[in-house]
C-alpha positions as CSV (number, residue, x, y, z in Angstrom):
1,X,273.4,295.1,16.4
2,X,271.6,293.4,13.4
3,X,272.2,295.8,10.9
4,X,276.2,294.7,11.8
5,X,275.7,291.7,10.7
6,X,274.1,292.3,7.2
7,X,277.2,293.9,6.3
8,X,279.8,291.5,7.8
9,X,279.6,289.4,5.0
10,X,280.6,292.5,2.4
11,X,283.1,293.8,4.4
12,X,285.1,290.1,5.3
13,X,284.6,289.0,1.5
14,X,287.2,291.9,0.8
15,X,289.8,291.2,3.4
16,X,292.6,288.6,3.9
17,X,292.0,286.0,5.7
18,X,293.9,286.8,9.0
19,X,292.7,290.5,8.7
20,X,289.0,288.9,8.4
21,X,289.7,286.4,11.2
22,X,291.0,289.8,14.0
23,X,288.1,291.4,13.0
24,X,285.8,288.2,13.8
25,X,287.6,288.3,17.2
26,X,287.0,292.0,18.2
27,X,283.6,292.0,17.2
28,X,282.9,289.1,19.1
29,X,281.0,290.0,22.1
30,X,283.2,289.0,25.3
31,X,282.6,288.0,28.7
32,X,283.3,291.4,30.7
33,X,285.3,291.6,33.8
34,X,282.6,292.1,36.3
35,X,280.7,288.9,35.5
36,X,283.7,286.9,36.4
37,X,285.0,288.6,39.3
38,X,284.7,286.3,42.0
39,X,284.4,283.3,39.4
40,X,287.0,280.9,39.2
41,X,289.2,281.1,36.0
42,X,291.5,277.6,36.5
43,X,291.3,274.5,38.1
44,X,293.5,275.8,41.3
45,X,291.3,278.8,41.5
46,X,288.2,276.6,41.8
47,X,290.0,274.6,45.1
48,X,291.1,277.7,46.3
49,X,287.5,279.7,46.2
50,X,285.0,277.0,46.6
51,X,286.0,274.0,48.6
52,X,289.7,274.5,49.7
53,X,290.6,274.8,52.9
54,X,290.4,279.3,52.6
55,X,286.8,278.6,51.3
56,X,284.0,278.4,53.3
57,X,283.1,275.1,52.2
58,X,281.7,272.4,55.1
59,X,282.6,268.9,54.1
60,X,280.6,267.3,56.8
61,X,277.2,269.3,55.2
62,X,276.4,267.1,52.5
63,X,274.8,269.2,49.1
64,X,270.8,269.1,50.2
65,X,271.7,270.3,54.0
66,X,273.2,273.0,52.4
67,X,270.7,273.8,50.1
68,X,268.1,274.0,53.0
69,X,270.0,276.2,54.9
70,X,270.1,278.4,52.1
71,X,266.6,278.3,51.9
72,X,264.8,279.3,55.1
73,X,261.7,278.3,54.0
74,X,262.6,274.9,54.1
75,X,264.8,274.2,57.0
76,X,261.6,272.6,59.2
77,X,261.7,269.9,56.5
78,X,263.8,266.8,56.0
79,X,265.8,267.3,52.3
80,X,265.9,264.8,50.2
81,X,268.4,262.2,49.7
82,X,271.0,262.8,47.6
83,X,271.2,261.4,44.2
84,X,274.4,259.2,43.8
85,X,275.6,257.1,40.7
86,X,278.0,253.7,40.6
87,X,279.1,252.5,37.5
88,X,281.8,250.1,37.0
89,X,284.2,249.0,34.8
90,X,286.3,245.8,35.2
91,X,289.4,245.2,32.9
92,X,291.0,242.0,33.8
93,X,290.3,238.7,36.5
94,X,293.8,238.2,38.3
95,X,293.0,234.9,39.8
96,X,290.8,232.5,41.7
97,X,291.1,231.0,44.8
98,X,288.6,228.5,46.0
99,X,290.0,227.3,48.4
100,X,289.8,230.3,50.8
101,X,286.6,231.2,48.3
102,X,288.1,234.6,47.1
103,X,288.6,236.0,43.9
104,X,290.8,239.4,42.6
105,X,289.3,241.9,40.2
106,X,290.7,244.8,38.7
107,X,288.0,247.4,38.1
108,X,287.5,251.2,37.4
109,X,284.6,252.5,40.2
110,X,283.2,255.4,39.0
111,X,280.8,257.9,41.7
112,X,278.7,260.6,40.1
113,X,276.8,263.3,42.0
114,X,275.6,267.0,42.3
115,X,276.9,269.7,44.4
116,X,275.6,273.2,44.0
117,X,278.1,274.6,45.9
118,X,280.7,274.0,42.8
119,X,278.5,275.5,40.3
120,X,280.6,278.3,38.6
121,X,281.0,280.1,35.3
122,X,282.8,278.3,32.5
123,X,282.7,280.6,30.7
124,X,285.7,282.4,32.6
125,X,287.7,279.5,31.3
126,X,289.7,279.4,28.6
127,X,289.5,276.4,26.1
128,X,286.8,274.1,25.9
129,X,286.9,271.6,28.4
130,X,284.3,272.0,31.4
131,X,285.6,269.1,33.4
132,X,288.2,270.3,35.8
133,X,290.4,267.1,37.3
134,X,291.6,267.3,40.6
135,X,294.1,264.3,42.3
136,X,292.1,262.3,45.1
137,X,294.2,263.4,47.2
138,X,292.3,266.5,47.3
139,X,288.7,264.3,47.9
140,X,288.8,264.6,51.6
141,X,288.3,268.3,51.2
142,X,284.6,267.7,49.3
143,X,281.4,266.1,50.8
144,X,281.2,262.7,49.3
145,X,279.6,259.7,49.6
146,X,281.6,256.5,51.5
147,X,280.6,254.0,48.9
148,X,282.3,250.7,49.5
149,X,281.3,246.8,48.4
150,X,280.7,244.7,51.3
151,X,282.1,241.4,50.5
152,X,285.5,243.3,49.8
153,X,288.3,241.6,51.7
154,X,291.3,243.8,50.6
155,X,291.5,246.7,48.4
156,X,294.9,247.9,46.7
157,X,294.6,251.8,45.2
158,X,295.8,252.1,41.5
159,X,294.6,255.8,41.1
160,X,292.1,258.2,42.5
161,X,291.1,261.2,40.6
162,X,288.0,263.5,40.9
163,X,286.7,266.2,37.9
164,X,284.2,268.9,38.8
165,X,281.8,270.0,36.3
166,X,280.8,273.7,35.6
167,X,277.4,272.7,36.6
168,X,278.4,271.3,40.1
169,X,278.4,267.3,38.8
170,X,280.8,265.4,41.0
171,X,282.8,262.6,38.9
172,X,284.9,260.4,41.3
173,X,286.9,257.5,39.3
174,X,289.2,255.1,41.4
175,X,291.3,252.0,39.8
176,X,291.5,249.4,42.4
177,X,292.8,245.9,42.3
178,X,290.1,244.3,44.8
179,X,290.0,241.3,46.6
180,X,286.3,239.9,47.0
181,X,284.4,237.0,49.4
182,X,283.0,234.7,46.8
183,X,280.1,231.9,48.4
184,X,281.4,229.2,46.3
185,X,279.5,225.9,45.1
186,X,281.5,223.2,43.6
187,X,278.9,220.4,43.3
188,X,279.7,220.1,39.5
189,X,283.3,220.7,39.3
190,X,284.8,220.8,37.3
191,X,282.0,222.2,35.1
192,X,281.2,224.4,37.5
193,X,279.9,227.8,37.6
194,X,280.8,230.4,40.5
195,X,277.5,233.2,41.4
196,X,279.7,235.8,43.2
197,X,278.2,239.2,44.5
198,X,279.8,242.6,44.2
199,X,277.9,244.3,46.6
200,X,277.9,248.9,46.4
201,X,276.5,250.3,49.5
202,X,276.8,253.9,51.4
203,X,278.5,252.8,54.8
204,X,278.2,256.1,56.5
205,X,274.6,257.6,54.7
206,X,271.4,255.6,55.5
207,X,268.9,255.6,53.0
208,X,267.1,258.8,53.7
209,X,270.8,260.6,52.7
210,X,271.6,258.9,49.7
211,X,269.7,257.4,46.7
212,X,272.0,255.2,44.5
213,X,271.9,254.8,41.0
214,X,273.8,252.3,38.6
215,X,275.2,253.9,35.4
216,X,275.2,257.8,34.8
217,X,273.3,261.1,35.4
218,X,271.1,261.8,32.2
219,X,272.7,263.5,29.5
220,X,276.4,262.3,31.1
221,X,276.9,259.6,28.6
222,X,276.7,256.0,28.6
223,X,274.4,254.8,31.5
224,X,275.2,251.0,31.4
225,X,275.9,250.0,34.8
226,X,278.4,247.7,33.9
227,X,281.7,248.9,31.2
228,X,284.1,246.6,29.3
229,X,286.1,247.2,26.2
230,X,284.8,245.1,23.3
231,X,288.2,245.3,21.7
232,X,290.0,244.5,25.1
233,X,290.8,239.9,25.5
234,X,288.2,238.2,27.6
235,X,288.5,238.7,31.0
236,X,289.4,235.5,32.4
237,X,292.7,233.8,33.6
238,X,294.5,230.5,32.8
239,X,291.3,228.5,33.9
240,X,288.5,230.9,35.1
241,X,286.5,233.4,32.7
242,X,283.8,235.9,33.6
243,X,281.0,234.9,31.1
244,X,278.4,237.4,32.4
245,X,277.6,240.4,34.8
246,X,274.4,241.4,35.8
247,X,273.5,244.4,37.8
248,X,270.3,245.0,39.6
249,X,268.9,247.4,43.0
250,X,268.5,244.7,45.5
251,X,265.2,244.7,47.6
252,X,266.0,242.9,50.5
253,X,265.6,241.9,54.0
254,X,269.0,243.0,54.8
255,X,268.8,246.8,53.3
256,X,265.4,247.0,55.4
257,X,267.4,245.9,58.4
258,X,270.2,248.7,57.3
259,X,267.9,251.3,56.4
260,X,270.5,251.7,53.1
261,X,270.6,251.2,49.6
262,X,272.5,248.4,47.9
263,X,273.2,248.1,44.3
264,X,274.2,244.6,43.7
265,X,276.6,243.1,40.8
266,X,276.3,239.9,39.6
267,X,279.7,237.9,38.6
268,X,279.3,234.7,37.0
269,X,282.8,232.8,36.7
270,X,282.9,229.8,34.9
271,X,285.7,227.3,35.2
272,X,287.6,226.0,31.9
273,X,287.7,222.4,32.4
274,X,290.2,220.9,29.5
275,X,292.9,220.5,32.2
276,X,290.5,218.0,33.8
277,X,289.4,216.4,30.5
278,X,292.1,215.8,29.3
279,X,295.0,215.3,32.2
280,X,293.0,213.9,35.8
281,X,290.4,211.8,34.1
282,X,291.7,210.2,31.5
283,X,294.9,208.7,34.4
284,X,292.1,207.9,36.4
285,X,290.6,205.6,33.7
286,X,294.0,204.7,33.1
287,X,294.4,203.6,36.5
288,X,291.4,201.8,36.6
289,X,292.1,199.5,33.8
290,X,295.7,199.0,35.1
291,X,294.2,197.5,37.9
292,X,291.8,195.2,36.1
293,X,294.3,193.8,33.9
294,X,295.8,192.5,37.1
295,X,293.1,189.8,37.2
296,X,295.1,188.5,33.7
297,X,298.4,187.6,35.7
298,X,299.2,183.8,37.7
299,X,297.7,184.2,40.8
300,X,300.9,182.9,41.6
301,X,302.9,185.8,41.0
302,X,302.0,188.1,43.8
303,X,304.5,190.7,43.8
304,X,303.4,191.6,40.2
305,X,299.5,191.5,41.1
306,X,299.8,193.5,44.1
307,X,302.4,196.3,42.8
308,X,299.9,196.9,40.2
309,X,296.5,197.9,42.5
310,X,299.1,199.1,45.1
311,X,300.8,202.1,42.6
312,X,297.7,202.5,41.0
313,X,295.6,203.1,44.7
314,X,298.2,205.5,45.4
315,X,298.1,207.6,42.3
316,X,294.6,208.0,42.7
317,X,294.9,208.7,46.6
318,X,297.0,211.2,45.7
319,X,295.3,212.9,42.7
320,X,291.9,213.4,45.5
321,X,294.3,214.6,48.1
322,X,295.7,217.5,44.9
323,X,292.1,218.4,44.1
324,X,291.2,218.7,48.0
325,X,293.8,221.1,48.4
326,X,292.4,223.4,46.1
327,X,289.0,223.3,47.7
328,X,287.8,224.3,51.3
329,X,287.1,221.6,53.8
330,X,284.2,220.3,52.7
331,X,282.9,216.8,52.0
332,X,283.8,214.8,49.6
333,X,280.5,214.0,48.4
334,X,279.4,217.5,47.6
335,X,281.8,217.3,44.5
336,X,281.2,215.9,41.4
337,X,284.7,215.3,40.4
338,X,285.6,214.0,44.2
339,X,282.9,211.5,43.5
340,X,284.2,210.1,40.6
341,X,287.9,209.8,41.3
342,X,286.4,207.9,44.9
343,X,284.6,206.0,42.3
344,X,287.9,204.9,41.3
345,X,289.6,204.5,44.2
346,X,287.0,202.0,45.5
347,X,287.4,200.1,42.2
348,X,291.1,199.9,42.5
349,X,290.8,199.2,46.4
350,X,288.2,196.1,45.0
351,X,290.9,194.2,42.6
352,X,293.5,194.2,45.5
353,X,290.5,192.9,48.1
354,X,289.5,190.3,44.7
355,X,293.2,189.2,45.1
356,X,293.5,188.6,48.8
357,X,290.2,186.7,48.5
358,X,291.9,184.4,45.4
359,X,295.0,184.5,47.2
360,X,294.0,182.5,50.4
361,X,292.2,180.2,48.2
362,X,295.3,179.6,46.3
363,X,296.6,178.9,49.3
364,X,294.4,176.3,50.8
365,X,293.9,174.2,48.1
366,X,297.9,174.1,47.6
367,X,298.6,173.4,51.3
368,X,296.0,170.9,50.9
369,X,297.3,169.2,47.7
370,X,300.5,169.4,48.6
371,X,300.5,167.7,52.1
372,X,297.8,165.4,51.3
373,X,298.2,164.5,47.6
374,X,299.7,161.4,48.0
375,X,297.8,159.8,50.9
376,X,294.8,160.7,49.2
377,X,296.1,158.5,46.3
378,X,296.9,155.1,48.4
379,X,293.6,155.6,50.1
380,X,292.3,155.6,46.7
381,X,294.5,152.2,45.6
382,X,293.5,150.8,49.4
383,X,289.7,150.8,48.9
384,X,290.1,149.6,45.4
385,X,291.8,146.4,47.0
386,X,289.6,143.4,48.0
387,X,290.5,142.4,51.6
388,X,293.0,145.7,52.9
389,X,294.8,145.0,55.7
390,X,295.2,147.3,58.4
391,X,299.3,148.2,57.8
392,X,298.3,149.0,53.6
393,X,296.2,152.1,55.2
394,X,298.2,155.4,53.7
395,X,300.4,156.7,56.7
396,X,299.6,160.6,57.6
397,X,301.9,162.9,58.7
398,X,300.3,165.5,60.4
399,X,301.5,168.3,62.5
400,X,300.9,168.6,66.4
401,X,297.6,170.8,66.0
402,X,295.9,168.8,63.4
403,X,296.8,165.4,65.0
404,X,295.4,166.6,68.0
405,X,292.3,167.8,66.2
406,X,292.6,164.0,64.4
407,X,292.7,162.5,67.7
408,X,289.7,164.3,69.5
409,X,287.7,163.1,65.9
410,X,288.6,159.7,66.1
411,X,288.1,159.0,69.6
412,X,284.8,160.3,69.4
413,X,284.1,158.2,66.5
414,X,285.5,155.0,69.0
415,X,283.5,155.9,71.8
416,X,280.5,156.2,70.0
417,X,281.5,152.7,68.3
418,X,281.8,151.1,72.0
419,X,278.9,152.8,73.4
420,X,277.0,151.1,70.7
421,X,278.7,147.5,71.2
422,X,277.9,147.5,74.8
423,X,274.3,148.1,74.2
424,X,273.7,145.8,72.0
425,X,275.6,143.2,73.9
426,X,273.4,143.7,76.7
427,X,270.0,143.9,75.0
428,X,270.9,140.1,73.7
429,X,272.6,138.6,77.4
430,X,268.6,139.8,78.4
431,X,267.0,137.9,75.7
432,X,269.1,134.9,75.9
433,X,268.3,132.2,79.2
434,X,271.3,131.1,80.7
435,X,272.3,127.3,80.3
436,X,270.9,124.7,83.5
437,X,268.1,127.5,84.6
438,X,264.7,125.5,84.9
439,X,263.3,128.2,82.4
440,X,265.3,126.6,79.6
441,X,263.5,123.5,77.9
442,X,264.9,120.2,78.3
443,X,267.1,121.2,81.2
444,X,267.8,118.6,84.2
445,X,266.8,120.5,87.3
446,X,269.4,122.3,89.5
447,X,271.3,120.8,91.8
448,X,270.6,122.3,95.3
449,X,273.4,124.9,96.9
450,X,273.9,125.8,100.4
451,X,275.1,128.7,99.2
452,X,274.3,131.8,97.6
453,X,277.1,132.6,96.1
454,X,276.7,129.3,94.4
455,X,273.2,130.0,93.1
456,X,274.3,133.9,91.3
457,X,275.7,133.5,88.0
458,X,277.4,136.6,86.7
459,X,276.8,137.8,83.2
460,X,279.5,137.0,80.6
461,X,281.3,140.0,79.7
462,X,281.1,142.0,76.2
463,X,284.1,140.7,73.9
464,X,286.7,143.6,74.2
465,X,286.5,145.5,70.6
466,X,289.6,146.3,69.0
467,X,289.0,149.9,67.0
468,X,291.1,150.2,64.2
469,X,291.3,153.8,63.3
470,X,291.3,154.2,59.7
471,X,291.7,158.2,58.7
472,X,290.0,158.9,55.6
473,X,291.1,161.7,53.2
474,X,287.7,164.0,54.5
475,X,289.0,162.8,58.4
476,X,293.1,164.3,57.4
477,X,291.3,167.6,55.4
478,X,288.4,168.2,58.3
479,X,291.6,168.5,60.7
480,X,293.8,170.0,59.2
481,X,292.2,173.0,58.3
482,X,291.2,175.8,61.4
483,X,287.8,176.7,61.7
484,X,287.5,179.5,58.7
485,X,289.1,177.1,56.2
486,X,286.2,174.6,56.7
487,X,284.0,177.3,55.4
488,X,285.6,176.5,52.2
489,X,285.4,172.5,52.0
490,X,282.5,169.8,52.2
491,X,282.4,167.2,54.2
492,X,283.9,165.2,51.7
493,X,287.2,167.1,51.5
494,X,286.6,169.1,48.1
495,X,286.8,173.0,47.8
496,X,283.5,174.9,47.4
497,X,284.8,177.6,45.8
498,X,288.2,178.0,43.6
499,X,290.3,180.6,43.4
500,X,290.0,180.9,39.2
501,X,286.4,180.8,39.6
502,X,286.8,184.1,41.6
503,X,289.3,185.4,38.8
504,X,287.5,184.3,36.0
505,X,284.3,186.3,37.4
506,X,285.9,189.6,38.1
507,X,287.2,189.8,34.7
508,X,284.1,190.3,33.3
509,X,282.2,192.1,36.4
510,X,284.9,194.6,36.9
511,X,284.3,196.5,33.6
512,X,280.8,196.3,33.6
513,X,280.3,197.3,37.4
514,X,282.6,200.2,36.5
515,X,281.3,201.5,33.3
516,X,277.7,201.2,35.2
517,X,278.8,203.6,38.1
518,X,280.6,206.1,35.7
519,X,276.9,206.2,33.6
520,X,275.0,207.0,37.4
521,X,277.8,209.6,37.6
522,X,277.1,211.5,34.3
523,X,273.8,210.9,34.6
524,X,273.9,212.9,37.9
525,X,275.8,215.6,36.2
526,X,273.7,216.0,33.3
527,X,274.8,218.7,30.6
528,X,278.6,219.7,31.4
529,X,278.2,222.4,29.5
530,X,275.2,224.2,30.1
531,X,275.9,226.0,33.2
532,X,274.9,223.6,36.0
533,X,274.1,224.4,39.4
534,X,274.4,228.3,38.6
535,X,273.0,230.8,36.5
536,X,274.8,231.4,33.5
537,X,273.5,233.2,30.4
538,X,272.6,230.2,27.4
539,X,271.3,233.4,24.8
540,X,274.5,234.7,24.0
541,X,274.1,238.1,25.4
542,X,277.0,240.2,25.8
543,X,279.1,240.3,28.7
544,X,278.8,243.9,29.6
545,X,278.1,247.3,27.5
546,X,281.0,248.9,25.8
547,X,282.2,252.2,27.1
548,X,282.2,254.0,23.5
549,X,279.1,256.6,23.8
């Protein structure tokens, strides 16, 4: 009717405006009755007639078995897999656990795809909305994919609801808190970053059934394959924050092996470490020097010296026993932060093992001193005297062990002494001619025996010696002392090595040994903050696409 509408403009200029508006409406060409007989008009309608239970839609057929059956040309011929598209949204990180190396998400999972069967008229419909919504409760009743994440532990449902588009487009959305395996590395912990997987795969479709897609259909919106609300706060907790997601279709061994496509999500979490900066360190230095400043004290006062490595070897024990409860059981060494409170732990340990080492010094030379102090002092006066008689020797009072040690000393000093006398007695009786024997000159000759007992003349006896044992301060030390102590004296009674030699060293070891080994530490941990050990993004790119568009 084109010559109509050359004169609708005339005739509406001259009417009112709800007059003009009826007659816009009548002349309106309308869908008629017969085109949408049969067509659903409403969301129930659209159950009822095409996939409720009274319908006589299959929901074990999935759409391209249906589509060949329908054609009969083609039902020699494999179909084609069906197209099927994740996308995912996640709105908040509810917490970390590394100990059991899981980690709980909560996320918006949204499954696209076509089904020809659900292709109807919209223009039956009244209004302008072409997305029916259905509760997915009502799911079961449609063919649809069983997409599901393989590293999920434990899912808790939120909501399930499903739209169906006019031109048979599928749009699943589920809100699920999820509870996800996480293969955790804490080498640099606390600067640590966690690589954790989100894995999408079809568990019941190989990969001949269904193709999968990350984002959405073309034309459907925004395609990112990953969602987050710009305006929304970081998604993060007290101490972990997801600083990137990546998303990519993985090509591995595995989906070779499974004959199914995987779509594989990238989570980077990266842990916040001020609570360890600024709380476990710092005590642990703290400790440390507490322990050094022990050196400073008498090494007489014991309790003092050893209450101060004790507490501070506890505290530490039992800051590494609070961070290995947090982690799995694992070696120590695989930790950074494990290292360096062992680190010092073995310092602490090496001031109380510095103190038993001066204390049993301290306690020779004072035993020593003490019980021999004033014999050592008349030994000094007796040799200083010119003819010392034997009762001005310095008497020594000695306990049963040591005089028994003295005694085994000083009679192998008189035996050796007698040994000797004997000898030379007899080397001189052989050199010397006996008086009246015709070999000594000037001699009258012998008178003649008739016996022989008269012509044997028996050698002269040595002269009995009389030892005098004098003890000499080295004799009194040598004995007293058991057979470790020696290690620590000479032969001449004095100490090799004193006790305030040993303090006076550690003082200014200690520190130095200790800031060395903290240096090999950072050294070993390089940049705390760049993202050590996993991938993290350094170029500021943002964290996922926002969901406007």
């Amino acid at each position: 009717m084109p010559h109509l509408a050359a004169l609708l403009p005339p005739l509406l200029s001259g009417l009112p405006l709800h007059s003009a508006a009826l007659l816009l409406l009548a002349l309106t060409p309308s869908t008629s009755a017969s085109e949408c007989s049969g067509s659903p008009q409403s969301p129930s309608e659209i159950r009822e007639l095409l996939f409720g239970p009274d319908s006589s839609y299959r929901p074990e057929d999935r759409p391209g078995i249906w589509r060949a059956r329908q054609n009969s040309s083609a039902t020699r011929h494999t179909p084609p897999p069906e197209d099927v598209w994740v996308q995912v949204q996640f709105t908040s990180l509810d917490e970390v656990d590394t100990r059991r190396g899981q980690y709980e998400v909560e996320v918006w999972i949204r499954v696209i795809w076509f089904d020809p069967r659900l292709v109807h008229n919209e223009t039956c419909f009244h209004g302008s909305d072409t997305d029916h919504a259905f509760k997915g409760a009502h799911l079961p009743e449609l063919w649809s994919p069983a997409i599901g994440v393989e590293e999920l532990v434990d899912l808790e449902l939120q909501h399930s609801n499903f739209w169906v588009n006019y031109d048979g487009r599928v749009w699943w959305t589920r809100t699920a808190r999820l509870t996800l395996r996480c293969d955790m590395c804490f080498e640099f912990m606390p600067y640590d970053t966690q690589q954790c997987f989100m894995v999408f795969t079809s568990f019941k479709e190989g990969a001949d059934e269904v193709s999968l897609h990350f984002g959405r259909p073309p034309g459907a919106g925004n395609a990112a394959p990953v969602l987050c609300d710009a305006s929304a706060p970081p998604i993060s907790t007290s101490e972990w924050s997801v600083v990137s997601v990546d998303a990519e279709m993985l090509e591995d061994d595995l989906r070779s092996a499974l004959a199914q496509e995987r779509l594989g999500v990238e989570i980077h979490l990266k842990r916040d470490p001020r609570f360890y900066e600024s709380i476990v360190m710092p005590v642990a230095h703290l400790l440390v020097v507490v322990a050094w400043s022990s050196f400073f004290i008498a090494r007489s006062a014991a309790p003092a010296r050893v209450s101060m490595t004790v507490i501070s070897f506890l505290s530490l024990n039992g800051m590494i026993f609070t961070v290995l409860s947090s982690l799995p059981r694992l070696g120590g060494g695989g930790v950074w932060l494990l290292r360096f409170l062992t680190v010092s732990l073995f310092f602490v340990a090496g001031s109380a093992i510095e103190y038993i080492i001066v204390n049993y010094l301290f306690r020779i030379e004072a035993r020593v001193t003490a019980q021999y102090g004033e014999q050592q002092a008349a030994q000094r006066s007796a040799r200083k005297a010119t003819a010392p008689s034997p009762s001005s020797s310095p008497r020594v009072e000695l306990t049963a062990t040591a005089q028994r040690r003295l005694d085994r000393r000083m009679s192998t000093k008189a035996a050796h002494l007698v040994a000797k006398s004997e000898k030379s007695h007899r080397q001189n009786h052989a050199e010397t001619p006996v008086a009246g024997s015709a070999d000594a000159p000037g001699a009258a000759p012998a008178p003649s025996t008739s016996t022989t007992a008269d012509t044997h003349h028996e050698p002269p006896s040595p002269p009995r010696l009389s030892i005098q044992r004098e003890v000499s301060v080295s004799d009194v030390t040598w004995a007293a002392l058991g057979p470790v102590d020696r290690l620590m004296f000479s032969r001449r009674g004095r100490m090799k090595l004193h006790d305030q030699h040993v303090d006076i060293f550690f003082r200014a070891a200690f520190p130095l040994a200790y800031v060395l080994a903290l240096l090999v530490l950072y050294v070993q941990l390089g940049d705390p903050r760049g993202g050590i050990g996993c991938k993290d993004r350094e170029n500021g790119d943002a964290v996922c696409s926002s969901p406007s568009g």
